[in-house]
Structures are given as C-alpha cells and as structure tokens.
C-alpha positions as CSV (number, residue, x, y, z in Angstrom):
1,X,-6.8,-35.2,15.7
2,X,-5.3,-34.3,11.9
3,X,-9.3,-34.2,11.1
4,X,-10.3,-30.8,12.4
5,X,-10.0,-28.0,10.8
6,X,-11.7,-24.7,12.1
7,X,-11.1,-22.8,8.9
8,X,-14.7,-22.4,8.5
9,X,-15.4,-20.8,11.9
10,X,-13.1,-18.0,10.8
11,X,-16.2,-15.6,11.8
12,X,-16.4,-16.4,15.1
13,X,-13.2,-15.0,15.7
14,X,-14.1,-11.1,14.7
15,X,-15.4,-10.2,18.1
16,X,-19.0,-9.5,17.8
17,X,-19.9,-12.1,20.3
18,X,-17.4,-12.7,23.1
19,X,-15.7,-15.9,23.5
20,X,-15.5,-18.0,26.7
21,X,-12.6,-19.8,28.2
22,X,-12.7,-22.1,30.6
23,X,-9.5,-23.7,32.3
24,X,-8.8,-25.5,35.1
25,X,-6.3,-25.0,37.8
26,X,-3.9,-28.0,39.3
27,X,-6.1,-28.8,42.3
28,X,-9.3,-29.1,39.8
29,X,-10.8,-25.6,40.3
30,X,-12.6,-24.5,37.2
31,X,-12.3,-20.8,35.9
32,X,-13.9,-19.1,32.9
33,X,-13.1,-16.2,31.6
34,X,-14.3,-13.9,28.8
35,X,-12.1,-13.2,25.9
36,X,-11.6,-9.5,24.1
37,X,-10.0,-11.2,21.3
38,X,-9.4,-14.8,19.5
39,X,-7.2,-15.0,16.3
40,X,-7.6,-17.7,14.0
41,X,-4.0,-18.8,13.2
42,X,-4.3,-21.8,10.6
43,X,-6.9,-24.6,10.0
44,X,-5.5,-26.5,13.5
45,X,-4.5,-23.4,15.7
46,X,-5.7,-20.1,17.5
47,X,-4.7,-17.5,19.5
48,X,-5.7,-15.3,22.6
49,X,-4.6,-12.2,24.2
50,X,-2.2,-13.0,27.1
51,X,-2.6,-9.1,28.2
52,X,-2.6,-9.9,32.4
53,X,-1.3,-12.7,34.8
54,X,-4.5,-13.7,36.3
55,X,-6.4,-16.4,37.2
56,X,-6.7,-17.8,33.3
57,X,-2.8,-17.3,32.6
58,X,-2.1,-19.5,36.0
59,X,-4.0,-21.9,35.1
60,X,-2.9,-22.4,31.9
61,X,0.7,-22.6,32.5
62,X,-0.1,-25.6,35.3
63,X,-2.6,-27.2,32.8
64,X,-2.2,-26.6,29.5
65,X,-6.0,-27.9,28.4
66,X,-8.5,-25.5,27.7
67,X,-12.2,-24.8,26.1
68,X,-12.9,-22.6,24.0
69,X,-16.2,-21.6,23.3
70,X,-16.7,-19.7,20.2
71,X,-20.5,-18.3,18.5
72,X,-21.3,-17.8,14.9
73,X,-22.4,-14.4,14.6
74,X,-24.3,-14.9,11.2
75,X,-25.9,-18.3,12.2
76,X,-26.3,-18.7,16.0
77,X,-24.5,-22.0,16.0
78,X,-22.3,-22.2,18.8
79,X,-18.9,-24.4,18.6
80,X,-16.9,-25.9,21.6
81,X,-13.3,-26.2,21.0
82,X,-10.7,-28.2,23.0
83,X,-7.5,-26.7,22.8
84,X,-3.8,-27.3,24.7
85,X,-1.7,-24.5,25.0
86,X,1.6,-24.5,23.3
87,X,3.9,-21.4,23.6
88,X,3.6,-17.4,24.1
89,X,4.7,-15.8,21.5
90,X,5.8,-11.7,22.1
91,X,7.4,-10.7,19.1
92,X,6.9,-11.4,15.3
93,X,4.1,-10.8,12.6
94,X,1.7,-12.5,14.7
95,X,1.9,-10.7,18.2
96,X,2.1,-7.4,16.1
97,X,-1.5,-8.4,14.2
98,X,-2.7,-9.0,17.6
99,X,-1.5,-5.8,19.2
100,X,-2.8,-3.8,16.6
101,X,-6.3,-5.4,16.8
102,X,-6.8,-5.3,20.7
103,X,-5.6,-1.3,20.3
104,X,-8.6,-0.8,18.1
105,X,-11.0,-3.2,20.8
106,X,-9.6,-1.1,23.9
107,X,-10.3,2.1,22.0
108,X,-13.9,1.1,20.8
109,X,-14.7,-0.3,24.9
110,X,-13.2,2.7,26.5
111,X,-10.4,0.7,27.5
112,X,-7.2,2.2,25.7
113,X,-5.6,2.3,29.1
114,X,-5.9,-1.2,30.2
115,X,-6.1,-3.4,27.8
116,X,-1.7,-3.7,26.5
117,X,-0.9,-7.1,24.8
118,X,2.0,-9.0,26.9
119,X,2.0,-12.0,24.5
120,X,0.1,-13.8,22.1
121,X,-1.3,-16.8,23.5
122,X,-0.6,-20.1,20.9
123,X,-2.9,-23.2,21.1
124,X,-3.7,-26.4,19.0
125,X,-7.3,-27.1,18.5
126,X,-7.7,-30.7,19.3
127,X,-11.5,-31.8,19.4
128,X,-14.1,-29.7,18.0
129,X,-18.7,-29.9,18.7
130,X,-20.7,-28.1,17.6
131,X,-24.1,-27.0,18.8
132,X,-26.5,-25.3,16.2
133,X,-30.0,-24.6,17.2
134,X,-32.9,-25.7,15.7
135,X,-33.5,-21.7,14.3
136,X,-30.1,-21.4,13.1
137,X,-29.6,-19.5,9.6
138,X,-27.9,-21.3,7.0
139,X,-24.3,-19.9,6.5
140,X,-24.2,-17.4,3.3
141,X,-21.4,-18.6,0.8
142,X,-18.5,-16.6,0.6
143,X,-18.1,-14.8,-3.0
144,X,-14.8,-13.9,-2.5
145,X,-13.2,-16.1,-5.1
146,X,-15.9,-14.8,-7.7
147,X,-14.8,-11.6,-7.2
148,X,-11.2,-11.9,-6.9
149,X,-11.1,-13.4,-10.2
150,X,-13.2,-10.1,-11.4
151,X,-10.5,-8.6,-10.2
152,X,-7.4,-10.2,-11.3
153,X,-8.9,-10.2,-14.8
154,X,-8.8,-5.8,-14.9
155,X,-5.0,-6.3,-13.1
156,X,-4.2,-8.4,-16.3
157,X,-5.0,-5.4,-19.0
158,X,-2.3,-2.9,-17.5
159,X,0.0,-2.2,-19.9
160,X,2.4,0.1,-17.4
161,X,2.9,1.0,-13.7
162,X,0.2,4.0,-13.9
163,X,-2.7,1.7,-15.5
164,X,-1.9,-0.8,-13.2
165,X,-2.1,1.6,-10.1
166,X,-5.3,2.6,-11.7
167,X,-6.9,-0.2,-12.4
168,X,-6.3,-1.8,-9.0
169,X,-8.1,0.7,-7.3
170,X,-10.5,1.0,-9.8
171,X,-11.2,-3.3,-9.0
172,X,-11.0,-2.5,-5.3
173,X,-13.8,0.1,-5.5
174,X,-15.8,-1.2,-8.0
175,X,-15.6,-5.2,-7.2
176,X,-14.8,-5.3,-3.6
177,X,-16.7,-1.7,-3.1
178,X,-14.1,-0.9,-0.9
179,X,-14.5,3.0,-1.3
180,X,-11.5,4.6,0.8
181,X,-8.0,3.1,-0.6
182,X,-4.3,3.7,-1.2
183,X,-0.9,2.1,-2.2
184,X,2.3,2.8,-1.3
185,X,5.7,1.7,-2.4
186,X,8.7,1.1,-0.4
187,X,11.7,4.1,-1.3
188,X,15.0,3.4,-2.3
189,X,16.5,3.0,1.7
190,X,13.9,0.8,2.8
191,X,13.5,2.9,5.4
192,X,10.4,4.9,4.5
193,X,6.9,4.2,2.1
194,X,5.6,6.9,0.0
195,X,2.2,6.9,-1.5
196,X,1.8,6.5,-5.1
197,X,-1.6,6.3,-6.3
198,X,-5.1,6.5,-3.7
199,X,-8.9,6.7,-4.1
200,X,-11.7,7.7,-2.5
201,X,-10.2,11.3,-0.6
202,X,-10.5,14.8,-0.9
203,X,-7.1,14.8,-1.9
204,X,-4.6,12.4,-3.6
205,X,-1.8,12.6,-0.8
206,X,0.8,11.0,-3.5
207,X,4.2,11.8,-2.4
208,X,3.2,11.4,1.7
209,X,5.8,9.7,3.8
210,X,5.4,7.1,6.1
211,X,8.1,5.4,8.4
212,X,8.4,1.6,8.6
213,X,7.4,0.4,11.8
214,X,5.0,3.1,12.5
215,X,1.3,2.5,12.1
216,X,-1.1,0.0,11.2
217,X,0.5,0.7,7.6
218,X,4.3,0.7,8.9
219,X,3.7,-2.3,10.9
220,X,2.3,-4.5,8.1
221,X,5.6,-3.6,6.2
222,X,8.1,-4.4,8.4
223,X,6.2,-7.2,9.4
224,X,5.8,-8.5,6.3
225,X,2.0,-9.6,7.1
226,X,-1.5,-8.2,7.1
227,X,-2.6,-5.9,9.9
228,X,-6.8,-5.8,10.1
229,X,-8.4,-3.7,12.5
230,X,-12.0,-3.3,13.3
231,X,-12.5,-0.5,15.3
232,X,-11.1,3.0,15.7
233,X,-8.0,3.8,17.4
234,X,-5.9,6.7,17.5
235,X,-2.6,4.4,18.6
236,X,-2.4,3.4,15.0
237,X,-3.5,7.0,12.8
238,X,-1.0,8.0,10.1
239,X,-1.4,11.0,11.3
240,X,0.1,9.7,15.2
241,X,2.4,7.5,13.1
242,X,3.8,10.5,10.8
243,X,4.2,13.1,13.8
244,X,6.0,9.8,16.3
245,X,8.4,9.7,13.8
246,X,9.2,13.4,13.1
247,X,10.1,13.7,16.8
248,X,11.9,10.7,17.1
249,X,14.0,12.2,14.4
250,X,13.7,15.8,15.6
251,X,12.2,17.2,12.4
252,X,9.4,19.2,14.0
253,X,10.0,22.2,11.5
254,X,9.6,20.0,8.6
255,X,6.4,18.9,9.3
256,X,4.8,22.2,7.1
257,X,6.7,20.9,4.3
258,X,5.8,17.4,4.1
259,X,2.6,16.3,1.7
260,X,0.0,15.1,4.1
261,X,-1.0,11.3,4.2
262,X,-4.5,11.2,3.2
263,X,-7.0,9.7,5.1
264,X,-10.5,9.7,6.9
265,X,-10.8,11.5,9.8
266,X,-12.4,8.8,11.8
267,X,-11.5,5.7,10.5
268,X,-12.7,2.5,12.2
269,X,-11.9,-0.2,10.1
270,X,-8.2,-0.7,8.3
271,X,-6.7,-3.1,6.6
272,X,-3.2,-3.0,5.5
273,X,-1.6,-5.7,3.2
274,X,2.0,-6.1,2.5
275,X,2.7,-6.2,-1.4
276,X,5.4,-8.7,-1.3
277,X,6.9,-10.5,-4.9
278,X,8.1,-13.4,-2.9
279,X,10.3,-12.5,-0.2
280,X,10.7,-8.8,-1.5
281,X,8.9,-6.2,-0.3
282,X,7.6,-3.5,-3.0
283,X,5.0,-1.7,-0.5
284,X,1.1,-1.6,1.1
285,X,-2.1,-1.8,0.2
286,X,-3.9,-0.3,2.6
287,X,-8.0,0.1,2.6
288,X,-10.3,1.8,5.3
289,X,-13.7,2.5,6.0
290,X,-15.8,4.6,8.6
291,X,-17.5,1.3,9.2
292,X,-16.6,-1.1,12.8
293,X,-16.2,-5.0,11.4
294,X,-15.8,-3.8,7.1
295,X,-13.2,-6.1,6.7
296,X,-13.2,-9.8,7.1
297,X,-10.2,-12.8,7.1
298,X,-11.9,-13.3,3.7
299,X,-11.5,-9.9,2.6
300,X,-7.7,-9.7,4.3
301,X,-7.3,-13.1,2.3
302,X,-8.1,-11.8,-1.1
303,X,-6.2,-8.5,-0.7
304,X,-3.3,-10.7,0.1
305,X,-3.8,-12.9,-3.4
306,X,-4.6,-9.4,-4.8
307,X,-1.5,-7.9,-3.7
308,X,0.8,-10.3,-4.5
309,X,-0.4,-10.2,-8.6
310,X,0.5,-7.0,-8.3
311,X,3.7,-6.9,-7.3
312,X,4.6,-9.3,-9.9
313,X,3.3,-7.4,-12.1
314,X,5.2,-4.0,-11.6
315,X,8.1,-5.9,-11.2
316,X,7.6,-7.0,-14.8
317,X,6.3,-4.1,-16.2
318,X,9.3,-2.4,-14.7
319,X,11.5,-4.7,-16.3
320,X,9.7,-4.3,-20.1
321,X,9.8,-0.5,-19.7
322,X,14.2,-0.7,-18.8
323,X,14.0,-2.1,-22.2
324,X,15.4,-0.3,-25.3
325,X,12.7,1.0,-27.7
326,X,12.4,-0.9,-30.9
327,X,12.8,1.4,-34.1
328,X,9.1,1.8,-34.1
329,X,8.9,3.3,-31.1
330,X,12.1,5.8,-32.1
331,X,11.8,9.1,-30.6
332,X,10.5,12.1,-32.9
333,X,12.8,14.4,-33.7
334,X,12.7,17.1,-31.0
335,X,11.4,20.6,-31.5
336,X,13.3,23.1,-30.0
337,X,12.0,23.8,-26.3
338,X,13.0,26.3,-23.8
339,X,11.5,27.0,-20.6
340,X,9.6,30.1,-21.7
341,X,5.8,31.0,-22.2
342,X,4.0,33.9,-24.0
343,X,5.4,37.5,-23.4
344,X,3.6,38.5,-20.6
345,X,3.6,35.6,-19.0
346,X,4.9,35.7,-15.0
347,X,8.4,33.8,-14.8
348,X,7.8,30.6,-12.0
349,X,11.1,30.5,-10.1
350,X,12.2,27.0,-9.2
351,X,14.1,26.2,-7.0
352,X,15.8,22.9,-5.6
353,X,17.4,22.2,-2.7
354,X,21.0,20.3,-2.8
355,X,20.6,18.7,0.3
356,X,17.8,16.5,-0.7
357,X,16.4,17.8,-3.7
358,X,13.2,19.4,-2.4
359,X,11.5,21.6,-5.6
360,X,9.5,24.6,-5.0
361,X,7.8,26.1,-7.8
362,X,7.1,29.5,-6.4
363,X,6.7,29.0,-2.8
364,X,4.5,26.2,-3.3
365,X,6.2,22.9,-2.3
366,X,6.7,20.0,-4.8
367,X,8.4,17.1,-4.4
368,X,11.8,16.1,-3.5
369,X,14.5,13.2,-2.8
370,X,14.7,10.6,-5.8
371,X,11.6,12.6,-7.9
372,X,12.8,15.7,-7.2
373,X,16.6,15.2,-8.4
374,X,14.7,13.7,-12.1
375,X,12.6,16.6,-12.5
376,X,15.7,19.1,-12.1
377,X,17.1,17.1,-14.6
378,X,14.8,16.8,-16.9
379,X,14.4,21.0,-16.8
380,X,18.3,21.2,-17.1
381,X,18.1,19.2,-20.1
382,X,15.0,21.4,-21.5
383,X,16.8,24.5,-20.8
384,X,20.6,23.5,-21.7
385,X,19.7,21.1,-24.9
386,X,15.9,22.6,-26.2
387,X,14.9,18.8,-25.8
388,X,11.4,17.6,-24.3
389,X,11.5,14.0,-25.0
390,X,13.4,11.5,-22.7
391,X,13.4,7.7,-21.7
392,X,13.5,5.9,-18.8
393,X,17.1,4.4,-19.8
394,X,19.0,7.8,-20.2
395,X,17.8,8.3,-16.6
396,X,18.8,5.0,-15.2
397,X,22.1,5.5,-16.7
398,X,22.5,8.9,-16.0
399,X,25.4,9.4,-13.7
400,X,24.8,12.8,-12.0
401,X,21.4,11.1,-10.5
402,X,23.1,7.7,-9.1
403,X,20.0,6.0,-9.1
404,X,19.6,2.4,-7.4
405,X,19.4,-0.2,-9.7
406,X,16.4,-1.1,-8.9
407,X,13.7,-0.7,-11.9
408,X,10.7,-0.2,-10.6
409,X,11.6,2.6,-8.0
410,X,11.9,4.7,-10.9
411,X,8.9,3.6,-12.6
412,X,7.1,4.6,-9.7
413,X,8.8,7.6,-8.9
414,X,7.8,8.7,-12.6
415,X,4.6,7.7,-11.3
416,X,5.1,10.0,-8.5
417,X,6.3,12.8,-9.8
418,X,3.7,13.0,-13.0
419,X,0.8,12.8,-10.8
420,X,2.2,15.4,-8.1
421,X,2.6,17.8,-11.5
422,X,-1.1,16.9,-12.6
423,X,-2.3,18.1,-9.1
424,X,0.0,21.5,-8.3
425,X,0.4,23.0,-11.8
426,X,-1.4,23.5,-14.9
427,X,2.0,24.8,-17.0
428,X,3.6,21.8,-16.5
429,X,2.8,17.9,-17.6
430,X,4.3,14.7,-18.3
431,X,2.8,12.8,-21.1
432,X,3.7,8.5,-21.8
433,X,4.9,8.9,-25.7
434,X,5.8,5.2,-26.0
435,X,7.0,2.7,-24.3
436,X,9.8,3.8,-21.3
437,X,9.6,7.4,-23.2
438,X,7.4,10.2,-22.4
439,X,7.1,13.9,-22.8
440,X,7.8,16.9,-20.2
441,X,5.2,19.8,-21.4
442,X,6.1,23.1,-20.0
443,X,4.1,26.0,-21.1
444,X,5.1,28.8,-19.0
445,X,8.4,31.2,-18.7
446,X,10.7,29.4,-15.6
447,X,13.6,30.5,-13.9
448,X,16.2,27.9,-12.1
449,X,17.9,28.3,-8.4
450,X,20.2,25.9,-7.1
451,X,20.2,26.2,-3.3
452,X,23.2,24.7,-2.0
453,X,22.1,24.8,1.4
C-alpha cells in the first residue's frame, strides 16, 4: 500500500478529460459518475468535488471504496485508481483551492449557477493499474527544475528590494515566459495587499489595494496556499473582489480615488502564490494569462520554490538596508534645496489629507496611508531644512511617522512610493544614493496644504 505514489499522474488531474467514478451502494448496485474536478493532494491522496447529495455521495458514505478512473491527456494512457474515502473537508486551504477552481469550470461550461462546492471530498489511493495503449506517446520530461534554477540564479544578483522586484519578474517573463504578472506585499494591518511592482500591463497599477479574503489573490493570502485556476471566472476578478469589498465597507465614493488593480480584461488562467518566509506572510505572486489550462501543478510548484527565495530575500535585504552606513557611504554634504523651480514656473499645490494621508499633487491623486505620510515628510524636511538627502534609519526612527517595526514594509513602501512618482510626475524623483540613503529630486515650485479633515 506505502508503494504507490500518483505524483506522476499529476496531469490527469487538470480537467481536460473527465474523470469517472464508480461506487457502489450497500445492496451491491454499481454507480458511475463523471467528475468536473479531481485534486491531486499528496503522492498517496486526492480529492473530488462533493458539490450535491446524490447518488455518488450516498454511496460513498455507506461504502467508502471507490474507482477512480483518471486519462493522461499528453499520452493516452489511462490509469485505474482504487481509493477509500476518508473525511469531507469544508473549510481550510484545501476546500478554498477547490472552490476557486470549480468557479472557473462552472463559468467555462456555462454552469456558474449550479455547480457550488459543499465540501472537498478526501481519499487515500490504495492500488493503482495502469492501461497504456500500444499508440501511446512517451511522456515529455518536465524542465521545470532547469528553469527554476535559471531563475533562482537572477533572484541571487539583487542587491535591494527594487532589483529584486525587477528581476523576479524579469525571470518570470523571460524563463517561465509567463507574460502577464504582479506582486504584492501585505500592509502594515495585515488587513489589505498593495501592489508593488507588475509586468506585462498597460499600466503599472503599483499602489492598488486589495482585501484579504477577497479574490483568487485575497484567498491565496489568507489561506496561506496556492490558488490555480484554469478557466475564466468573473466570481474571482480583482475587479469583483475590489468593488465586494468597498461595499462591505460602504466606501462607494472612494472608489474614484483608489489606483486601479491592473489586470487583463479577460483572464482565463490565474495563479496566485503566497510569498511566505516560513510562517510569515510578506504577500502574492500572482501570474495570469488569456490562455484556459497556462498553468500547471508544476508551474504552481516552482512559483511556490520561487516565492519563498524571495521572501527570504527581502526579508534580508530589508534587514542590510536598517543598517547604519559605513563612513564610505557618508552622506554628501547637502546643497541647499527648497521646493522651487525656474521663475515662471506654475507652483504644484500639494496637498495631504490628515485622516490618512492621501497626497494630491494638483488634483491628480497620489498616494497615501504609510507612503503618503513619508513623502510629506520628506517635503517638510526639503522645505523647513533645504536638505534632499535622507536614510531609511531617520525614517524608521522618526517619531511623528510611528512606523511599525517591521523593516521591510518600509523598504517596500519606498518602493511604492518611488515608482508611483516615476509614473505621475516628471518634477519630482527619488534616486538610491547608497545603501538605505537615497535622493528626493524636486525640480519645480510646490506649495503645501495640510487638510485636517
């Protein structure tokens, strides 16, 4: 029994040829039903979709012995697996994998308003045959190893959070040729992820908002485990997942304010990984593609490798960046520096909101919460002390911003906020001067407002 190990039918289980189940009831009166969905669990179990008491789930729960009869897709070979039903699970990083899959199946059969998971379906795969015809193609080797190696390799070379950011995409396009990707990072209340770097769109999106729990990209937070799905399905949008929340919290009117998530406007194949550093969550990676079936459980398994390197990694690079400079890297000494341009330069008028530190330069919206409260100081210190050069210390320790201690929030917030500068204005930048130091570049005349309320 310890002997099989379906790890390498892993395939059979994406859904391009349905699945057979036959069961028997007490008085010995076979049934066999066809499967929307099978999820391979570990080398010894499965699950299936326990979405309706009928004739199948009856059965079952009188006799718990099953088969299972799976198809390669790729070779024709066609395996028989003898399987005893253990438990139904309904809560929990597995039934929420399986929810999110079957949303995408009922969407891509029509079937949105039928198919609703009730439980996930647990079995132990006991005996396994397998029946491979004569014209049967030879399996293709997976290259996934080759190629996460490629990829941990340009991980390795990042010397801070924004090369890292950079180069992870850059290895997920250009290795995996995954084309349509985006990370995220989990803010300070652990309440909410905010994107921080993305690839692939007609806009950036860093600085979007989106609510543990909700989505394909919420879920696989608060989950703490991969959610893959394979076809479209509006149930689990960001866009659905961004509006659900503004009306749970009755923040309709905000809605004009916020930075849109980006995304593909059909999107019919997701993956999102948690980005955990053992038990800590830092945030998602999340790819898509306008493709059904882009992703396999290879792909979502080298993701997963991938994601946790880097989470390590911006841990420690967060950690090297909180530390003082060495006299080397000593600050030069600054020029005098007030918030003005040429003559005839337009003043911008910025303006930040107490109540949670929204900026507008203009009218045109910014940034706000954490990033927001360190850019209006940063232009208070410009403005009040002529200085442009500042370090990731002073603002950790800086009292009127009562940041968490936790580092790497404010590495990626600097992140944040010097990529949402890059993108809305051309008079201001943020330039890296050395390490945990870098440069605020403002080149035309600005005016302050305080808005208390």
């Amino acid at each position: 029994m310890n002997s099989v190990n379906i790890s390498p039918l892993r395939t059979c289980f994406e859904g391009a040829i349905p699945s057979t189940l036959a069961t028997c009831a007490s008085d010995g009166t076979p049934n066999i039903a066809y499967l929307s969905q099978v999820q391979y669990v570990d080398r010894q179990h499965l699950a299936t979709t326990f979405q309706f008491f009928n004739k199948t789930r009856q059965n079952i729960l009188a006799n718990p012995n099953a088969v299972l009869k799976v198809v390669d897709p790729f070779t024709g070979a066609g395996h028989r697996l003898h399987v005893r039903y253990l438990r139904t699970e309904t809560s929990g990083p597995l039934f929420e994998s399986m929810k999110a899959k079957l949303a995408g199946i009922a969407s891509h059969t029509g079937m949105a308003d039928v198919f609703r998971l009730l439980g996930a379906d647990i079995y132990v795969v006991e005996q396994m045959e397998t029946h491979a015809p004569p014209s049967a193609l030879a399996a293709t080797a997976s290259d996934s190893l080759p190629r996460l190696r490629q990829m941990s390799a340009l991980l390795d070379g990042s010397q801070d959070l924004d090369e890292l950011l950079d180069n992870t995409l850059s290895a997920l396009q250009n290795v995996a040729q995954i084309d349509h990707t985006m990370i995220l990072k989990l803010d300070e209340s652990g309440e909410r992820l905010f994107t921080v770097a993305s690839r692939g769109y007609s806009t950036s999106g860093v600085g979007s908002e989106i609510p543990i729990g909700h989505g394909v990209i919420g879920v696989a937070a608060r989950e703490r485990t991969p959610i893959r799905i394979s076809h479209m399905t509006s149930e689990y949008t960001y866009g659905k997942a961004v509006r659900d929340s503004a009306e749970a919290l009755g923040l309709h009117h905000h809605l004009e304010t916020a930075i849109p998530m980006p995304g593909l406007p059909e999107s019919r194949s997701q993956l999102a990984v948690p980005i955990l550093a053992g038990q800590t969550l830092y945030g998602v990676l999340y790819v898509e593609s306008p493709e059904d079936l882009r992703f396999s459980y290879d792909e979502e398994d080298m993701l997963q490798i991938l994601a946790h390197q880097f989470a390590w990694m911006a841990r420690n690079l967060a950690c090297t960046a909180a530390v003082d400079p060495t006299p080397d890297e000593s600050p030069r000494t600054p020029q005098p520096h007030a918030t003005r341009g040429p003559a005839s330069d337009k003043p911008v008028r910025v303006r930040c909101f107490k109540a949670d530190h929204s900026i507008f330069l203009d009218e045109d919206y910014l940034i706000k919460g954490v990033a927001g409260a360190i850019f209006w100081k940063l232009l208070q210190v410009i403005q009040q002390e002529g200085r442009d050069q500042f370090t990731n210390r002073e603002l950790r320790l800086a009292p009127d911003l009562a940041l968490p201690d936790i580092a790497d929030n404010l590495e990626a917030r600097l992140v944040l906020l010097q990529r949402r500068l890059a993108e809305r204005t051309d008079f201001i930048r943020m330039h890296k001067t050395g390490r945990g130091r870098f440069q605020l570049q403002v080149s035309r005349t600005l005016t302050t407002q305080l808005v208390e309320s």
